[in-house]
PDBQT receptor file of N, H, CA, C and O in Angstrom, charges set to zero:
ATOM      1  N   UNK A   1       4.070 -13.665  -0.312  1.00  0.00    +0.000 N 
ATOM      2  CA  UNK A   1       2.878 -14.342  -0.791  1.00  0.00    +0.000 C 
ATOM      3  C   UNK A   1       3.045 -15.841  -0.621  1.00  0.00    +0.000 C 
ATOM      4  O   UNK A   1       4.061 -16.484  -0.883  1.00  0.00    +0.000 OA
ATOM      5  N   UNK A   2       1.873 -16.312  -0.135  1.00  0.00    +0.000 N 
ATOM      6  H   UNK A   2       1.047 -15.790   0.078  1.00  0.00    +0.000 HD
ATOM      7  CA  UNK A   2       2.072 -17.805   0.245  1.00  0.00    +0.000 C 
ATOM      8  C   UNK A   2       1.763 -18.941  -0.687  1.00  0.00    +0.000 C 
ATOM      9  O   UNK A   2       1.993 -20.138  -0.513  1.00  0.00    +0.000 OA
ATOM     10  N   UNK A   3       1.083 -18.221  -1.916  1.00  0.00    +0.000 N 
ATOM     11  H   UNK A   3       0.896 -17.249  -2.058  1.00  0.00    +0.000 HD
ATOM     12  CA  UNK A   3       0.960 -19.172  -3.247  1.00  0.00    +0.000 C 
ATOM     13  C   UNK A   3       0.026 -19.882  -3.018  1.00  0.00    +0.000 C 
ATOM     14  O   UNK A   3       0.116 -20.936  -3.647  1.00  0.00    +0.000 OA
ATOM     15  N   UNK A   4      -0.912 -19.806  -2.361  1.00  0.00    +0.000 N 
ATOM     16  H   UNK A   4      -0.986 -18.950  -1.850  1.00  0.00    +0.000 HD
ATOM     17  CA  UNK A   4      -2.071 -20.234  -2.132  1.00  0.00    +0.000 C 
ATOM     18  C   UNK A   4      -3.688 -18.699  -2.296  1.00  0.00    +0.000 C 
ATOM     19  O   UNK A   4      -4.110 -17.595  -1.952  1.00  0.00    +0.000 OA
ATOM     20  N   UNK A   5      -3.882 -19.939  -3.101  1.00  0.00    +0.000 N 
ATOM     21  H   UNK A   5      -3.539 -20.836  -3.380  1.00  0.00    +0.000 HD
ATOM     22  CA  UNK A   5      -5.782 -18.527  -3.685  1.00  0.00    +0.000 C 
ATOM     23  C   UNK A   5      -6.364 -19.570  -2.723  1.00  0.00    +0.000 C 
ATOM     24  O   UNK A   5      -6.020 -20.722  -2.462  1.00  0.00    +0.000 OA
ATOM     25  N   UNK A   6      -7.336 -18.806  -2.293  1.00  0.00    +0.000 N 
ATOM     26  H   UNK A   6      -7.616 -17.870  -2.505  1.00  0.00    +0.000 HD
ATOM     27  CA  UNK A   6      -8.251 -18.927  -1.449  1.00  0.00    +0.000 C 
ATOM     28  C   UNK A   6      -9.937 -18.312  -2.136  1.00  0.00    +0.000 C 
ATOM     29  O   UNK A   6     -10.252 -17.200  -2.558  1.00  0.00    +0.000 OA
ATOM     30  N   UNK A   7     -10.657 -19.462  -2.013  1.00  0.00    +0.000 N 
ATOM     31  H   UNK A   7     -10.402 -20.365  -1.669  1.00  0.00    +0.000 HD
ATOM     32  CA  UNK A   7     -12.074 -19.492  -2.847  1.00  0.00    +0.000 C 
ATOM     33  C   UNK A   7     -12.628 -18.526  -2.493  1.00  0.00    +0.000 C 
ATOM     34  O   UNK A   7     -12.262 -18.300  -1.340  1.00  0.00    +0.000 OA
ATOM     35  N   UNK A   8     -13.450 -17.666  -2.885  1.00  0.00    +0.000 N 
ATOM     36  H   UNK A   8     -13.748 -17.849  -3.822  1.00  0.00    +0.000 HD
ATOM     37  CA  UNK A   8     -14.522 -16.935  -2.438  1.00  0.00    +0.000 C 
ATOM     38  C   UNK A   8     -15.396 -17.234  -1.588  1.00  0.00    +0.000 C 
ATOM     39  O   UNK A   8     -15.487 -16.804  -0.438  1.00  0.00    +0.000 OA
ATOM     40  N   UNK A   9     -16.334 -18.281  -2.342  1.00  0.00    +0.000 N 
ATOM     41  H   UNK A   9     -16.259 -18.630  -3.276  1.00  0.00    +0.000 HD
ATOM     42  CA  UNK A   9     -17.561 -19.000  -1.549  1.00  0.00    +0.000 C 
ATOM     43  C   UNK A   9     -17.555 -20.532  -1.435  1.00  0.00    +0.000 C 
ATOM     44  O   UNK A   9     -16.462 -20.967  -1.799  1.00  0.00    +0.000 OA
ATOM     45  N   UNK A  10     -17.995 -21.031  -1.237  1.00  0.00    +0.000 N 
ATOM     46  H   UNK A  10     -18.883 -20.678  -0.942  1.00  0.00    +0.000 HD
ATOM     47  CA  UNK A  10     -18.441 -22.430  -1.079  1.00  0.00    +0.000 C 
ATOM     48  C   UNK A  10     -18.998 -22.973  -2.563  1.00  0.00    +0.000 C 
ATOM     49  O   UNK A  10     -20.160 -22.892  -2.961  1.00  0.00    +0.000 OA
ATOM     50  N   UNK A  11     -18.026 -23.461  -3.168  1.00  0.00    +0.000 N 
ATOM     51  H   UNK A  11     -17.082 -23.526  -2.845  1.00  0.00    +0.000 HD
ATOM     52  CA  UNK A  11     -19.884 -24.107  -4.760  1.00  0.00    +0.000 C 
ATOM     53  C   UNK A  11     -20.782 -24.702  -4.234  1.00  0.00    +0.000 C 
ATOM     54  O   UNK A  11     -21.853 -24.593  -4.832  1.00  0.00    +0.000 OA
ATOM     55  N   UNK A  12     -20.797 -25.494  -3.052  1.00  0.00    +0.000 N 
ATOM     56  H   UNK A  12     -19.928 -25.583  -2.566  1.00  0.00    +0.000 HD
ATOM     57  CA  UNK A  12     -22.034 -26.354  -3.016  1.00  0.00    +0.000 C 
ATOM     58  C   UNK A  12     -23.181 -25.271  -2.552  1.00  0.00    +0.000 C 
ATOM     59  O   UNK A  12     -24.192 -25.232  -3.253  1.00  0.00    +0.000 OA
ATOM     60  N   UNK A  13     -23.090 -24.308  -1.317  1.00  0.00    +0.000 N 
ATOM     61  H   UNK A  13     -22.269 -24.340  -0.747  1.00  0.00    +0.000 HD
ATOM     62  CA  UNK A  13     -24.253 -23.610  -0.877  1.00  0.00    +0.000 C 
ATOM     63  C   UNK A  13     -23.903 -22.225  -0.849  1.00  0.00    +0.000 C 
ATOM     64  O   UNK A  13     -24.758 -21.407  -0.510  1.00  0.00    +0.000 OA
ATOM     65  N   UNK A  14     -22.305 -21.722  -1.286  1.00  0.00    +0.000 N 
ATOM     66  H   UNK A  14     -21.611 -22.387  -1.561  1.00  0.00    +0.000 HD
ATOM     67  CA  UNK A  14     -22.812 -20.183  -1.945  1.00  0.00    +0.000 C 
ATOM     68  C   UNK A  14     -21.966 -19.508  -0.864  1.00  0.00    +0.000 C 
ATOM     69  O   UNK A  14     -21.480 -18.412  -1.142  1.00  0.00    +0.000 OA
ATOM     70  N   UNK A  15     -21.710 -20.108   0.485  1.00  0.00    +0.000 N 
ATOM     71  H   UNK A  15     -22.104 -20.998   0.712  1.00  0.00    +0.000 HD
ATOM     72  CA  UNK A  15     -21.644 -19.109   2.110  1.00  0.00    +0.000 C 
ATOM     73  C   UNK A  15     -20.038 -18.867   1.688  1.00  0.00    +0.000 C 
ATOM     74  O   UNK A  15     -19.492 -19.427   0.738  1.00  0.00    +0.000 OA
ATOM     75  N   UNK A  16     -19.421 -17.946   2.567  1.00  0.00    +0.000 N 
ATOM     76  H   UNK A  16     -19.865 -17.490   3.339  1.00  0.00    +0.000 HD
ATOM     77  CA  UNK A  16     -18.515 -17.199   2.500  1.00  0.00    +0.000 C 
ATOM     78  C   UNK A  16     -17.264 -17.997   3.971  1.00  0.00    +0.000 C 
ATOM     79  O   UNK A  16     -16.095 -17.650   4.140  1.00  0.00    +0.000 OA
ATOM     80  N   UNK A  17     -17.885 -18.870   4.641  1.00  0.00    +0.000 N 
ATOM     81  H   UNK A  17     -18.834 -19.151   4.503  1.00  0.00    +0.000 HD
ATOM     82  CA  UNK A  17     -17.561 -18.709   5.942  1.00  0.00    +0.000 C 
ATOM     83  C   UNK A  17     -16.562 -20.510   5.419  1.00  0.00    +0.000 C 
ATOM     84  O   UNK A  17     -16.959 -21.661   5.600  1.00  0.00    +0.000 OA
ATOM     85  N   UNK A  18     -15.350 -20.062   4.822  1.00  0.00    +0.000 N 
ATOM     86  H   UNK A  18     -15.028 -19.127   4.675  1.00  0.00    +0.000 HD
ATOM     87  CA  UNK A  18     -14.643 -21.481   4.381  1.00  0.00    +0.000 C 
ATOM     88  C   UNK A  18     -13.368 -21.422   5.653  1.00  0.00    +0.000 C 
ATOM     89  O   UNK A  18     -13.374 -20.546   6.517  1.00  0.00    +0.000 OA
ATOM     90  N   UNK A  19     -12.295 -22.527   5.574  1.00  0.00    +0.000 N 
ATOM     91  H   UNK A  19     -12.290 -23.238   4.871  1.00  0.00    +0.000 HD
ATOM     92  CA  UNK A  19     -11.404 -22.276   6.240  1.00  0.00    +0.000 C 
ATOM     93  C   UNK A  19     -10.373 -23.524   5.289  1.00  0.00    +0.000 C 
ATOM     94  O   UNK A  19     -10.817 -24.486   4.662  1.00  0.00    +0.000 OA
ATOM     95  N   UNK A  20      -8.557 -23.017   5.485  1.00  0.00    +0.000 N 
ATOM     96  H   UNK A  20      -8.197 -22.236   5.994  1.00  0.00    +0.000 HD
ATOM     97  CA  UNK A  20      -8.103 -24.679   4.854  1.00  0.00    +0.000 C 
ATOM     98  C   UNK A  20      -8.428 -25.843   5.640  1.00  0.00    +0.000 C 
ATOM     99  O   UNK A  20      -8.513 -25.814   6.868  1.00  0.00    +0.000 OA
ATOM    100  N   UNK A  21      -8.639 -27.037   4.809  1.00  0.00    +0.000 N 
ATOM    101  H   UNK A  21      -8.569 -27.060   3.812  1.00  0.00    +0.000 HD
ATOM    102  CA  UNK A  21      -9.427 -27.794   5.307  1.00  0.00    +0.000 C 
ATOM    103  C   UNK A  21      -7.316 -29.195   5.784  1.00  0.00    +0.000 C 
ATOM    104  O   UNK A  21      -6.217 -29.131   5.234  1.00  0.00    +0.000 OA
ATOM    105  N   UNK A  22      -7.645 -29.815   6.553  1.00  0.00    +0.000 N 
ATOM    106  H   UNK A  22      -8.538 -29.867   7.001  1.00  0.00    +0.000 HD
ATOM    107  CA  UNK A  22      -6.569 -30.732   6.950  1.00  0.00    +0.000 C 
ATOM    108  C   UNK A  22      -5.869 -31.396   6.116  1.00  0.00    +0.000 C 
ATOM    109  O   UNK A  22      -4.802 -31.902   6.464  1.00  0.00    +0.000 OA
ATOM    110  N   UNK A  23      -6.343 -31.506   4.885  1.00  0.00    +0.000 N 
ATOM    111  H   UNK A  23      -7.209 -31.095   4.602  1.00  0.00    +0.000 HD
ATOM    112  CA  UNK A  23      -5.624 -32.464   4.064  1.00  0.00    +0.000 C 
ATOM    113  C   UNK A  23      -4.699 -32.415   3.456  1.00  0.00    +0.000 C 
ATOM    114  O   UNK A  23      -3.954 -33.376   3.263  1.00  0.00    +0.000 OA
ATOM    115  N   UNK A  24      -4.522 -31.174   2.976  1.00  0.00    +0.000 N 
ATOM    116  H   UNK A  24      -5.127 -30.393   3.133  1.00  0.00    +0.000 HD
ATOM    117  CA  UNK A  24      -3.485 -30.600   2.422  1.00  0.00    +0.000 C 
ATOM    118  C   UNK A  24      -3.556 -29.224   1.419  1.00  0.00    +0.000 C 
ATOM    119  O   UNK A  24      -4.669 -28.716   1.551  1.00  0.00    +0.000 OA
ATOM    120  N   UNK A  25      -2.822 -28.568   0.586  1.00  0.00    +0.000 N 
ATOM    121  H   UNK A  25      -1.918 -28.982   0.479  1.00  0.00    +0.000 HD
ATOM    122  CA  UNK A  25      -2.973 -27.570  -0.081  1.00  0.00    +0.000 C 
ATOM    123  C   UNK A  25      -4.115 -27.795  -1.482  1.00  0.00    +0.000 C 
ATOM    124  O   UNK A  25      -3.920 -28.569  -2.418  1.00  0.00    +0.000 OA
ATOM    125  N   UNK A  26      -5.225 -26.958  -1.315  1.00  0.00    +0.000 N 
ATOM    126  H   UNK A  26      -5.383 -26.329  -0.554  1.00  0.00    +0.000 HD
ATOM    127  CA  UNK A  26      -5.845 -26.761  -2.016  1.00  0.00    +0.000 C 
ATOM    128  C   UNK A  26      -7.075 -27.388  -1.688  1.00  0.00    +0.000 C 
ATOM    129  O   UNK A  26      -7.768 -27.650  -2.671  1.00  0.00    +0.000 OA
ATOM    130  N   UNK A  27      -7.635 -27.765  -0.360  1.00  0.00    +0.000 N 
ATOM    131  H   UNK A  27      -7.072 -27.553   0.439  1.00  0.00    +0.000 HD
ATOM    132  CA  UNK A  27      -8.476 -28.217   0.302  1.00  0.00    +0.000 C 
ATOM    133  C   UNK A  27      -9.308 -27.247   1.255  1.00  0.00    +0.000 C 
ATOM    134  O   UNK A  27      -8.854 -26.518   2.136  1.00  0.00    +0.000 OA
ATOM    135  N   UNK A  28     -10.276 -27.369   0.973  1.00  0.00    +0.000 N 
ATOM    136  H   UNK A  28     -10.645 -27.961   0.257  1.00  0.00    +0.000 HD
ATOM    137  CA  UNK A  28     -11.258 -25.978   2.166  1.00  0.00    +0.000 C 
ATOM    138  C   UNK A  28     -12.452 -26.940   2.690  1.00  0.00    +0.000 C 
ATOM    139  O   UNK A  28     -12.788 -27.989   2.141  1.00  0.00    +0.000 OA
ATOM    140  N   UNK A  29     -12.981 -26.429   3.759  1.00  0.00    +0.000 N 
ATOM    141  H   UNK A  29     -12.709 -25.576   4.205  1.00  0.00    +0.000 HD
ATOM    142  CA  UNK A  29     -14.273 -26.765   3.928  1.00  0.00    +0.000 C 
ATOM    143  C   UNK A  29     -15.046 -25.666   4.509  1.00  0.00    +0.000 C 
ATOM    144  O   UNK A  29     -14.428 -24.653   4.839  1.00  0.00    +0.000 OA
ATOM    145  N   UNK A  30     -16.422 -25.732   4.694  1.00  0.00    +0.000 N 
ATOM    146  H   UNK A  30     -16.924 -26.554   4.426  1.00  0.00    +0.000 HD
ATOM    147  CA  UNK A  30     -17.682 -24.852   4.554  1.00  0.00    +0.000 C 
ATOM    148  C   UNK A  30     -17.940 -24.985   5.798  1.00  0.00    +0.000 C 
ATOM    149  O   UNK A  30     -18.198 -26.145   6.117  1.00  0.00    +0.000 OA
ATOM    150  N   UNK A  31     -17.969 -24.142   6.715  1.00  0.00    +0.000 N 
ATOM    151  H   UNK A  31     -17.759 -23.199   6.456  1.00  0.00    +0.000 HD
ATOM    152  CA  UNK A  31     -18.472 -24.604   8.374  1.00  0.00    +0.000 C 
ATOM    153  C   UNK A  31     -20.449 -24.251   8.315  1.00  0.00    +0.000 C 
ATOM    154  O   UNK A  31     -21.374 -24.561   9.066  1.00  0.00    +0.000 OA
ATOM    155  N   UNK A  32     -20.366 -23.523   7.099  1.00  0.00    +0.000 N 
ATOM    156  H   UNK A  32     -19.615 -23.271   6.489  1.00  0.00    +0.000 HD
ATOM    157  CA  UNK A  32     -21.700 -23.355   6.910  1.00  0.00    +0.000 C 
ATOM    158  C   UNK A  32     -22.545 -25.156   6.118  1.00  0.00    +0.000 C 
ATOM    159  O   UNK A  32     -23.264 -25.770   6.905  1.00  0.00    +0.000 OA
ATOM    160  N   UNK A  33     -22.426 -25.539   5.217  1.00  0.00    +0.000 N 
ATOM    161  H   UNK A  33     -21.842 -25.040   4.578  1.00  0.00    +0.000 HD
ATOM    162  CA  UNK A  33     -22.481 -26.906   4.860  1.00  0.00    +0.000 C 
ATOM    163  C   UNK A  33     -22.515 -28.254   5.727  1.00  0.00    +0.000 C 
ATOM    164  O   UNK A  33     -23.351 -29.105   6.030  1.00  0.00    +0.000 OA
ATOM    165  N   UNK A  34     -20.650 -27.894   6.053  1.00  0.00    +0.000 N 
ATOM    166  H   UNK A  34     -19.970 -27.202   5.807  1.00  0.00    +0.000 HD
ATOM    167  CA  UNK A  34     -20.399 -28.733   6.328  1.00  0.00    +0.000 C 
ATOM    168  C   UNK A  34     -19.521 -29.952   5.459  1.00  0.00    +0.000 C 
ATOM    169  O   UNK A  34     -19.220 -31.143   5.541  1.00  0.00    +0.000 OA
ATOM    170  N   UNK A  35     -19.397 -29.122   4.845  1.00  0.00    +0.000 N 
ATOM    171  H   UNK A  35     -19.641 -28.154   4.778  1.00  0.00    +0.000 HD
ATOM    172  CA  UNK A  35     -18.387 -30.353   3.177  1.00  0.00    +0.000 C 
ATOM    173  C   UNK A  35     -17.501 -29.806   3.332  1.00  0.00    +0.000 C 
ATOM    174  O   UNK A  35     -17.344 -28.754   3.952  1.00  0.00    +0.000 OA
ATOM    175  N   UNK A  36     -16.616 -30.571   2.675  1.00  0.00    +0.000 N 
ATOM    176  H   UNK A  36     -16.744 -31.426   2.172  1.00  0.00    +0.000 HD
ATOM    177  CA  UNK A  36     -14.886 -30.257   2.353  1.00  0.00    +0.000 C 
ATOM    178  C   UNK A  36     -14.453 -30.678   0.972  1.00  0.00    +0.000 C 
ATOM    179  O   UNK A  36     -14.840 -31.719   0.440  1.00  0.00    +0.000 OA
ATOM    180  N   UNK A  37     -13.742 -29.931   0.499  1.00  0.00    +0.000 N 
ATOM    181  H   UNK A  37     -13.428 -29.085   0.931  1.00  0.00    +0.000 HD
ATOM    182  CA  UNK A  37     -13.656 -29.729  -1.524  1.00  0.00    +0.000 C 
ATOM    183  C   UNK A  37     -12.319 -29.592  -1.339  1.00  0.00    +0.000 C 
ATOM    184  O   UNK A  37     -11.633 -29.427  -0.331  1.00  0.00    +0.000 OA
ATOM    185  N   UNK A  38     -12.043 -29.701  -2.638  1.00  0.00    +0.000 N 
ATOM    186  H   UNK A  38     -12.601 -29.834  -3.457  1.00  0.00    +0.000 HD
ATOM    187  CA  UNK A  38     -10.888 -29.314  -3.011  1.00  0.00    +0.000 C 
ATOM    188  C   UNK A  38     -10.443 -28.725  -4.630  1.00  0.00    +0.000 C 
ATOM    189  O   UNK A  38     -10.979 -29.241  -5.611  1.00  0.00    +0.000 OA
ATOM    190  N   UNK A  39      -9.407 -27.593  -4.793  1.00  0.00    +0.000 N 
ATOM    191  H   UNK A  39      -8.971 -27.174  -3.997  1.00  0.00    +0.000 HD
ATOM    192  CA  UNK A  39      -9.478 -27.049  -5.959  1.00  0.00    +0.000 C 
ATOM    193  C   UNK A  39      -8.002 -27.103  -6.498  1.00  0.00    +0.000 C 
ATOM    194  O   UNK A  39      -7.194 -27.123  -5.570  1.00  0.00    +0.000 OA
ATOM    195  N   UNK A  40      -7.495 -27.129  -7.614  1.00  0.00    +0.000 N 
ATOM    196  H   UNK A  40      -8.152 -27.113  -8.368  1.00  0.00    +0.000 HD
ATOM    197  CA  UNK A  40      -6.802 -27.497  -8.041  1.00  0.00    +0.000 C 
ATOM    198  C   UNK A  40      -6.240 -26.717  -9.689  1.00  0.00    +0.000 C 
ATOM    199  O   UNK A  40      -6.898 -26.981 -10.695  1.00  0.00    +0.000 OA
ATOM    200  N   UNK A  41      -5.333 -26.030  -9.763  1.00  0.00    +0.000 N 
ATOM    201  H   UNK A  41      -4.798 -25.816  -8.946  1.00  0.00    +0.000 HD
ATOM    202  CA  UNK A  41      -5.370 -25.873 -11.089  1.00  0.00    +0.000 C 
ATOM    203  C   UNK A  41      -4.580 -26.556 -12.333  1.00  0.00    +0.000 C 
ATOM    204  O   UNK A  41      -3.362 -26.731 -12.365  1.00  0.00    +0.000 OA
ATOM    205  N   UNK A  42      -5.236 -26.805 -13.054  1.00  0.00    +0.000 N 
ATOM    206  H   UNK A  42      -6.226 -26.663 -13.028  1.00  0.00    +0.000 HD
ATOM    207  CA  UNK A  42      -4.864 -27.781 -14.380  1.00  0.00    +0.000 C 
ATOM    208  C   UNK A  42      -3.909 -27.322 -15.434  1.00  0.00    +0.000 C 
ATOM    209  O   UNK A  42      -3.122 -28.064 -16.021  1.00  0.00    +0.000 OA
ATOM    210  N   UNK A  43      -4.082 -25.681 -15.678  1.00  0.00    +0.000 N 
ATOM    211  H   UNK A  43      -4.722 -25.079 -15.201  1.00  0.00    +0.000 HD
ATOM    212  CA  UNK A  43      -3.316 -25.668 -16.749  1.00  0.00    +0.000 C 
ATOM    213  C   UNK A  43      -4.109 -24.604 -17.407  1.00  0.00    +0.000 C 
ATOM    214  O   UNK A  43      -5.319 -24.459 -17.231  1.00  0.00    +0.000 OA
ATOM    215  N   UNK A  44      -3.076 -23.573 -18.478  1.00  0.00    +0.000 N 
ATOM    216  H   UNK A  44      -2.094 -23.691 -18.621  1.00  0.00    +0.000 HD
ATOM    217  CA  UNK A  44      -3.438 -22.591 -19.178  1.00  0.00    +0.000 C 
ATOM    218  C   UNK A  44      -4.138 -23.379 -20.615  1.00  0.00    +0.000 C 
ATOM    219  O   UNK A  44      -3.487 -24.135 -21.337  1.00  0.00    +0.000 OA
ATOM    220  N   UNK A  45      -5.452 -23.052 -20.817  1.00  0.00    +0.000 N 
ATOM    221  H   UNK A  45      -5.981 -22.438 -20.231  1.00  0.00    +0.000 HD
ATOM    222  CA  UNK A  45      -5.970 -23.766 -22.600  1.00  0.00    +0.000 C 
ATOM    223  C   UNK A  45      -4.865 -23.108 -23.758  1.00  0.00    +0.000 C 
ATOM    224  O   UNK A  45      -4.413 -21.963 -23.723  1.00  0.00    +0.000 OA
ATOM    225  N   UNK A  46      -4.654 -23.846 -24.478  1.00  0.00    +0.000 N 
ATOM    226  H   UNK A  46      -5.021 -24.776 -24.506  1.00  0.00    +0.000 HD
ATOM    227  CA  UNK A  46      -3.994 -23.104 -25.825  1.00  0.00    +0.000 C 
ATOM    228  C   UNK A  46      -5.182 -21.936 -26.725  1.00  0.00    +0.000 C 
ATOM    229  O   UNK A  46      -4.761 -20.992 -27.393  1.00  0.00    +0.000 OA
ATOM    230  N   UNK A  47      -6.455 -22.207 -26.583  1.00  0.00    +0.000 N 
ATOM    231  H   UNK A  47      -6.797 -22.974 -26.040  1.00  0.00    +0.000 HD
ATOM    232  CA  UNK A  47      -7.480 -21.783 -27.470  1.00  0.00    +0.000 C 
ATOM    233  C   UNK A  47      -7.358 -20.247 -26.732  1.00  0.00    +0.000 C 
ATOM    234  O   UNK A  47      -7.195 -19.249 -27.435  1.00  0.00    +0.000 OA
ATOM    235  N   UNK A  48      -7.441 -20.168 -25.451  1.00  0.00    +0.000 N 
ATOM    236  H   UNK A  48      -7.574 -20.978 -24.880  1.00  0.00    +0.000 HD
ATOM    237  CA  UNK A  48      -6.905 -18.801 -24.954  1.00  0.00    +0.000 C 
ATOM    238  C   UNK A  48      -5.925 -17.877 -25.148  1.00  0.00    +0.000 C 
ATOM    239  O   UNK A  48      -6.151 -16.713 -24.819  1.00  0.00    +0.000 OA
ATOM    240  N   UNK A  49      -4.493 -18.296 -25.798  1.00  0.00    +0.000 N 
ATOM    241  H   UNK A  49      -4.310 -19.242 -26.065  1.00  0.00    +0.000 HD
ATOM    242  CA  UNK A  49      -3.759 -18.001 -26.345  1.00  0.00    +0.000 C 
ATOM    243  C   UNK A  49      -3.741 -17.154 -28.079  1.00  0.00    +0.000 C 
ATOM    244  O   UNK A  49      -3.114 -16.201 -28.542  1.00  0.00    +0.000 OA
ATOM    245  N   UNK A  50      -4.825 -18.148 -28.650  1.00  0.00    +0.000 N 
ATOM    246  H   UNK A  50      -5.334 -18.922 -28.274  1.00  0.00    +0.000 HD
ATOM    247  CA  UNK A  50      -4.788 -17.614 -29.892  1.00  0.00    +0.000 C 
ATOM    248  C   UNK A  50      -5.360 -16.300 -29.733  1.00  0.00    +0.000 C 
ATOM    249  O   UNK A  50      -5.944 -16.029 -28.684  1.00  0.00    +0.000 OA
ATOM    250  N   UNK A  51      -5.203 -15.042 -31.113  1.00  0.00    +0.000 N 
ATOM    251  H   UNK A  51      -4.729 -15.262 -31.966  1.00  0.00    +0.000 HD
ATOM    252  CA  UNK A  51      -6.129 -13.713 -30.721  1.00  0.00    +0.000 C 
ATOM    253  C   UNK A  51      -6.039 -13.841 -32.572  1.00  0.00    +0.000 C 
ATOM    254  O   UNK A  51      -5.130 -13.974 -33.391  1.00  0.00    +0.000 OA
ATOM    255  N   UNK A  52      -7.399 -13.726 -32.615  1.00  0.00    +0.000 N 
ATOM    256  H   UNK A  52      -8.138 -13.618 -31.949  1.00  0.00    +0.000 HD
ATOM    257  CA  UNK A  52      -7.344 -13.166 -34.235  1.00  0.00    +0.000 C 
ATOM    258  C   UNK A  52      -7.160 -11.854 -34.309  1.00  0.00    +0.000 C 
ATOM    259  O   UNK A  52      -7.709 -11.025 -33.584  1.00  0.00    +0.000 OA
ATOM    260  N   UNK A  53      -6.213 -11.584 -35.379  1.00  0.00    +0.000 N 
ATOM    261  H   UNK A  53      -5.767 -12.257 -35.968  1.00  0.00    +0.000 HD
ATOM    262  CA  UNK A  53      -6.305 -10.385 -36.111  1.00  0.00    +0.000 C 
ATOM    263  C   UNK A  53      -6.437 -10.082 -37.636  1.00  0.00    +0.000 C 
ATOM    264  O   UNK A  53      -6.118 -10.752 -38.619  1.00  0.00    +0.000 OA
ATOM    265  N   UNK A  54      -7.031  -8.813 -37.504  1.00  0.00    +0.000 N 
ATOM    266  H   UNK A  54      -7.290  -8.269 -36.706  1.00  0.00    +0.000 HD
ATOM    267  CA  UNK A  54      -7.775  -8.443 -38.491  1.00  0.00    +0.000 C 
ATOM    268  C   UNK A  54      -6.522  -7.682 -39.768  1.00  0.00    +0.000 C 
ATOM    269  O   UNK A  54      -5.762  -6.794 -39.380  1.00  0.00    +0.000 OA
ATOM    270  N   UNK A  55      -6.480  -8.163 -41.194  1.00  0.00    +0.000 N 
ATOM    271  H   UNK A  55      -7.097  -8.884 -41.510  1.00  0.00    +0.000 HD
ATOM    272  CA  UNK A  55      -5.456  -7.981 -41.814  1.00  0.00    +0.000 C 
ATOM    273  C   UNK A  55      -6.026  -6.050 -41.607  1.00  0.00    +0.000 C 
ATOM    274  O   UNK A  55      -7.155  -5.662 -41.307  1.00  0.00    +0.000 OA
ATOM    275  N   UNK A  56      -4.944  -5.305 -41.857  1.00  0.00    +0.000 N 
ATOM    276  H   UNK A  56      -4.027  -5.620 -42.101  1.00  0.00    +0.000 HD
ATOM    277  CA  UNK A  56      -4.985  -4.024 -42.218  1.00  0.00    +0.000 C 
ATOM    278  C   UNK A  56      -5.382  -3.133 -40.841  1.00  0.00    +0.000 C 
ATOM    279  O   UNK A  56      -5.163  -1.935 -40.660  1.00  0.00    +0.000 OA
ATOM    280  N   UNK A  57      -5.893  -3.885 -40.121  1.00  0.00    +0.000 N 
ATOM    281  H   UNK A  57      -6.071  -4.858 -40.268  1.00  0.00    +0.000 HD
ATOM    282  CA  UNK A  57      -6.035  -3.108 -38.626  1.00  0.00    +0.000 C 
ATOM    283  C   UNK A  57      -5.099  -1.975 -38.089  1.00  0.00    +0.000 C 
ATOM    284  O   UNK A  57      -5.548  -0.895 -37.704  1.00  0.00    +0.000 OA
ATOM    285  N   UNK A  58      -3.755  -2.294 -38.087  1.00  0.00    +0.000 N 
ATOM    286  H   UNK A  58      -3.390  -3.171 -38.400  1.00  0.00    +0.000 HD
ATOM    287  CA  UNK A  58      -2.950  -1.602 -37.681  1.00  0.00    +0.000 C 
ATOM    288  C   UNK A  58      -2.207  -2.065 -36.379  1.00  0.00    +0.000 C 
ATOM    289  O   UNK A  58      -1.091  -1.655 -36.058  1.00  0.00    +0.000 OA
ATOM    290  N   UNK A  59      -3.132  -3.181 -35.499  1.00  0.00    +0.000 N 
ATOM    291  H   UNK A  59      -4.038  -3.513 -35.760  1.00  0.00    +0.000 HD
ATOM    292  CA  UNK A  59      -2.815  -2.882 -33.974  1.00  0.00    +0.000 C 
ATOM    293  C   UNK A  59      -2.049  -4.220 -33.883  1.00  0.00    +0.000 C 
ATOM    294  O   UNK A  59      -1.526  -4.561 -32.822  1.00  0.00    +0.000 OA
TER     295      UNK A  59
């Protein structure tokens, strides 16, 4: 695995038809558009982490 995700679609117009774009990792562009983006991930939220539980539940 090369550790690279690869977008689905385009955000700006939706099309499917992306490729990596020159700049470096985490860069695509839209041959449908015509733009070039880039995505990046930031980090797990802590608020995702929490899970309430319910006293007496069991689980």
């Amino acid at each position: 695995m090369s550790g690279r995700a690869a977008p689905f679609y385009c955000p700006y117009c939706g099309d499917e038809d992306l490729r990596p774009h020159e700049t470096g990792h985490g860069a695509w562009e839209c041959a449908s558009c015509n733009r070039a983006f880039q995505l990046k991930f930031l980090g797990l939220l802590t608020r995702g982490l929490v899970r309430d539980e319910v006293e007496g539940d069991g689980t």
